[in-house]
Backbone as JSON, one array per atom type, in Angstrom:
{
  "sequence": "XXXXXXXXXXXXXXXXXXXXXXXXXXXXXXXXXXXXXXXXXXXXXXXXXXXXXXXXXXXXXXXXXXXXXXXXXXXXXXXXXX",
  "N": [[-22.36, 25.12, 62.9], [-19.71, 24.83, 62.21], [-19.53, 27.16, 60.35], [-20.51, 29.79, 61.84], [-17.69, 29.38, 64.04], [-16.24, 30.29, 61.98], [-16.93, 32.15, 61.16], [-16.44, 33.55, 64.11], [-13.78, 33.57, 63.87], [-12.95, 35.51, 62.33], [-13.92, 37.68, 63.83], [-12.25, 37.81, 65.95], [-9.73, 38.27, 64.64], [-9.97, 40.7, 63.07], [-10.85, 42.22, 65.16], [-8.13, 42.33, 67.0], [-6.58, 43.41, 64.95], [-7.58, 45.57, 65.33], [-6.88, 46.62, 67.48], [-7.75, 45.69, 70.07], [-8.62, 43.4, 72.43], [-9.31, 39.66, 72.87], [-11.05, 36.65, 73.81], [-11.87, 33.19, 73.55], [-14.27, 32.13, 75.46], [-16.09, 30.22, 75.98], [-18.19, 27.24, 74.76], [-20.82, 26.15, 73.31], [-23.69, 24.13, 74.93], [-24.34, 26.23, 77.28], [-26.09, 26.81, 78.43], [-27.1, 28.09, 81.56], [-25.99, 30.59, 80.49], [-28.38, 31.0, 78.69], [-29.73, 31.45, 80.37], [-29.16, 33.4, 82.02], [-29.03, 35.74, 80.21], [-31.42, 36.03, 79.35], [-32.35, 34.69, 77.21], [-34.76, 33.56, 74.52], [-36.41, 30.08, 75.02], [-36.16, 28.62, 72.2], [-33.73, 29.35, 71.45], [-30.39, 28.94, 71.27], [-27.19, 29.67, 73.03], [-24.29, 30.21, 71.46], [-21.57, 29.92, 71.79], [-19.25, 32.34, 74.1], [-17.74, 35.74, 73.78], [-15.67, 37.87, 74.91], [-15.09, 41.41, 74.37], [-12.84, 43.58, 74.75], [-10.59, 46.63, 75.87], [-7.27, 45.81, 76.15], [-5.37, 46.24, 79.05], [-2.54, 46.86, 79.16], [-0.95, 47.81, 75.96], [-1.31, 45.88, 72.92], [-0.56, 46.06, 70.65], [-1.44, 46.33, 67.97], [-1.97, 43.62, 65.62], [0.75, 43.32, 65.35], [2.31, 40.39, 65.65], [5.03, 38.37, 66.92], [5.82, 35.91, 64.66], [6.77, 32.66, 63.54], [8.31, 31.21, 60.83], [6.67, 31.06, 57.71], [7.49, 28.11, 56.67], [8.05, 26.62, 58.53], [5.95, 25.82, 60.14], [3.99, 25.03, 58.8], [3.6, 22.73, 55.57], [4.56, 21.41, 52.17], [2.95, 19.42, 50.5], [4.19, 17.0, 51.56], [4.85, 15.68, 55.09], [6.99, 17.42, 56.38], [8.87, 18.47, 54.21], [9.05, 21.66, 53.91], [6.8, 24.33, 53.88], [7.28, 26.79, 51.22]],
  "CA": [[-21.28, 25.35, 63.84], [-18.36, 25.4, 61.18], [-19.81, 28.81, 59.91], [-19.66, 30.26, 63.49], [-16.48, 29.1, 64.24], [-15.31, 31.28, 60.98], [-16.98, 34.03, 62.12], [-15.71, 33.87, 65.43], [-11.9, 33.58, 63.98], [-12.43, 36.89, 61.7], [-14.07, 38.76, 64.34], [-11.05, 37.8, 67.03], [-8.48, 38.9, 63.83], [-10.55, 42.21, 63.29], [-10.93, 42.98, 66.89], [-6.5, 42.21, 67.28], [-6.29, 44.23, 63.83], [-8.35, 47.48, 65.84], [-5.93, 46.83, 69.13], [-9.07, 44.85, 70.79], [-8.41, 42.23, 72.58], [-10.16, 38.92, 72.84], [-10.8, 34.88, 74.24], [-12.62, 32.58, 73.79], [-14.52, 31.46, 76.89], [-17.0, 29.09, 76.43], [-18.6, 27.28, 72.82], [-22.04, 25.31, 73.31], [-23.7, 23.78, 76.81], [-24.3, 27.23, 77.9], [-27.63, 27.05, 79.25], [-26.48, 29.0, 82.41], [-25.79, 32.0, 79.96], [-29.16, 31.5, 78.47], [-30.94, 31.72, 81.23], [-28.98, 34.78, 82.63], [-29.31, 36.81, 79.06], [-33.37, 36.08, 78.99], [-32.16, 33.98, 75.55], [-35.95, 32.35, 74.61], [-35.56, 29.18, 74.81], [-35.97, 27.77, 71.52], [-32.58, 29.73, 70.63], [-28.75, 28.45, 72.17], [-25.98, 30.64, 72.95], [-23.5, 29.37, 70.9], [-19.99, 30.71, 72.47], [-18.84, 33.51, 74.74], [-16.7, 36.23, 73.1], [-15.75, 38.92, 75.29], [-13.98, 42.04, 73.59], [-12.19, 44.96, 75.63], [-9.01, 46.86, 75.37], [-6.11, 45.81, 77.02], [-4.34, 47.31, 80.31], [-1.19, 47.22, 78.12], [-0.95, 47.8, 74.57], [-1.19, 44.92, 72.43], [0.56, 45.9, 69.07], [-2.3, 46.12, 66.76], [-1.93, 42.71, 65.18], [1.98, 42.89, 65.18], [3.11, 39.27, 66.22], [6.21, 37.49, 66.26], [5.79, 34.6, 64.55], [7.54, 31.71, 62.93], [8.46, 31.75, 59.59], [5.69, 30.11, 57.15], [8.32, 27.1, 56.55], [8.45, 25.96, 60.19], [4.74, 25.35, 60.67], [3.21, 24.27, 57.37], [4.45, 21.65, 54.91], [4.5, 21.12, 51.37], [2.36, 18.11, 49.77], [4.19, 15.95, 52.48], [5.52, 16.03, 56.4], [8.57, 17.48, 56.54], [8.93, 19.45, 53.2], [8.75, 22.92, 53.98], [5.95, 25.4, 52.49], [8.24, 28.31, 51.54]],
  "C": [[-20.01, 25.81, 63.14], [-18.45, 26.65, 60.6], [-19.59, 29.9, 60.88], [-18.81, 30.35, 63.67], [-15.63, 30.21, 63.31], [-15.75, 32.74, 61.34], [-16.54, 34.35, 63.52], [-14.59, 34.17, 65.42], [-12.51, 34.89, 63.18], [-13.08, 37.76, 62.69], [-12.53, 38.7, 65.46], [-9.99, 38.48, 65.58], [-8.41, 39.96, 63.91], [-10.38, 42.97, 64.47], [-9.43, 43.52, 67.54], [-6.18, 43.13, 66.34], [-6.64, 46.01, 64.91], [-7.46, 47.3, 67.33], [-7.27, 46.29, 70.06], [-8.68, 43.91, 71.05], [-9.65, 41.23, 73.28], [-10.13, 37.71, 73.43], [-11.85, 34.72, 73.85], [-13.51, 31.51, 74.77], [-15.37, 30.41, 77.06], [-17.63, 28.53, 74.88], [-19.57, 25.79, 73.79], [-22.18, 24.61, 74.67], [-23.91, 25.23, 77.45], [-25.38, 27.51, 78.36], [-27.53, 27.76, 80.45], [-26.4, 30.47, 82.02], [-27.32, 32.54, 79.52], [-29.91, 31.99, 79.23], [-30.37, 33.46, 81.96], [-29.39, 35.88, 81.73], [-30.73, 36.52, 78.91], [-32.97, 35.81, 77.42], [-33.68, 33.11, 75.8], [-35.36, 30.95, 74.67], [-35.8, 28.1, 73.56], [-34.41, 28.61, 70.49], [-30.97, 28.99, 71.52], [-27.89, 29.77, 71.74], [-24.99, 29.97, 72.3], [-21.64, 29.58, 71.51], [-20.35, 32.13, 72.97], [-18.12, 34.62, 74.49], [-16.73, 37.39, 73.59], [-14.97, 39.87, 74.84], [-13.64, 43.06, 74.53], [-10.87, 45.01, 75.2], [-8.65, 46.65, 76.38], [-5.56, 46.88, 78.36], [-2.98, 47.45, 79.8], [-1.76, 46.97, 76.79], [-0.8, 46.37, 74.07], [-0.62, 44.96, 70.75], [-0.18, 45.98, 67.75], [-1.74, 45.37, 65.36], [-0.32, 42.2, 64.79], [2.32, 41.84, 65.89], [4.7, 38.99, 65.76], [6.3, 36.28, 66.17], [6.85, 33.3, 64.09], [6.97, 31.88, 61.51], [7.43, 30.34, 59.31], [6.3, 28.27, 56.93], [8.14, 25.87, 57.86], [7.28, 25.63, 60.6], [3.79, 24.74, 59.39], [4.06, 23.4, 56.33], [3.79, 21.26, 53.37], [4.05, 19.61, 50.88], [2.87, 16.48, 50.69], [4.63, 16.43, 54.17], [6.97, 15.92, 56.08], [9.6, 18.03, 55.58], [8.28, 20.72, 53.37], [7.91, 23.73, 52.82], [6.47, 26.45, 52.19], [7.96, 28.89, 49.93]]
}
């Protein structure tokens, strides 16, 4: 699952990098999906990941974020990572 999960975050980066946009809609329990996709059933769908472009532009991967300081923390809480 933890291997997944990483491939799921670099394809959503990739996909925001190419102006693709992305969610995540659903992650394990999806028996509903298998049965609609003719998945055999000794396999599981593991998550939903639908990709399309936007009805507005999305900035190809330009955010505005917070500075690295303000969300991460040096060796304790509350010492800025800068």
């Amino acid at each position: 699952m933890s291997d997944a999960s990483r491939a799921i975050h670099s394809m959503f980066l990739t996909a925001w990098e190419e102006g693709v946009g992305s969610n995540w809609v659903g992650f394990g329990g999806l028996d509903k999906v298998n049965a609609l996709l003719g998945v055999p059933g000794k396999l599981d769908v593991l998550a939903v990941l639908p990709f399309g472009y936007p009805a507005d532009k999305i900035g190809r991967g330009k955010k505005n974020r917070k500075p690295l300081g303000a969300v991460a923390h040096r060796e304790r809480f509350g010492q800025p990572f800068e």
